[in-house]
C-alpha positions, 0 to 999 in steps of 0.5 A, a space after each residue: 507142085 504136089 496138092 495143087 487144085 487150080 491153077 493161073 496163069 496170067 499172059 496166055 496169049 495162044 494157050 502153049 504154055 497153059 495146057 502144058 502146064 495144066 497137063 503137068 498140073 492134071 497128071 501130079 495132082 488127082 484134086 487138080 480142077 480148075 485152070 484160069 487163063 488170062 489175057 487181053 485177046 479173045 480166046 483162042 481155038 487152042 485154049 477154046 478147044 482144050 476146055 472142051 476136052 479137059 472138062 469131059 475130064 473134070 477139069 473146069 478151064 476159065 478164061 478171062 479176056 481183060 486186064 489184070 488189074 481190073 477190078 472184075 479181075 480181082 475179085 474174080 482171083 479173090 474167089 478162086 484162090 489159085 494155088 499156083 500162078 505163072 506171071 506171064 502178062 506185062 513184060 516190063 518190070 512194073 506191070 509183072 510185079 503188080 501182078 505178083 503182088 496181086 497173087 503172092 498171096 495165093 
């Protein structure tokens, strides 16, 4: 995705998946800056240690241990207004659509 300047993923979980798409997303994308992570563990050394790198490049990496349907969630997404989200969180069909439905609109 071309003229992305943040990024969601919700479901981190380890951080795999987010820093190789925030490395995909910082590499296409020279307005890229802000990435956000989410899950219901505490941060992990591999997104802990990822942040501390990406920022000496500009790249601000948020990370939000809770529930995506909490209201701190919420307006947490309302204000950054990601422009990409990957739906990583609840596995069973209700869940993943009730985080789609919170982020399509972004």
């Amino acid at each position: 995705m071309r003229n992305c300047s943040s990024y969601l993923e919700i479901g981190s979980r380890w951080g795999g998946t987010f820093i190789v798409i925030c490395e995909v997303l910082r590499r296409m994308n020279p307005g890229f800056k802000r990435a956000i992570a989410v899950d219901l563990i505490e941060e992990t050394p591999f997104i802990e240690r990822y942040s501390n790198i990406a920022k000496d490049d500009g790249l601000e990496i948020v990370y939000f241990k809770g529930s995506s349907t909490s209201d701190e969630f919420k307006r947490m997404i309302t204000e950054y207004k990601p422009d990409i989200s990957l739906v990583d969180g609840d596995h069973k069909i209700a869940g993943a659509l009730k985080d789609h439905m919170l982020v399509r609109q972004f």
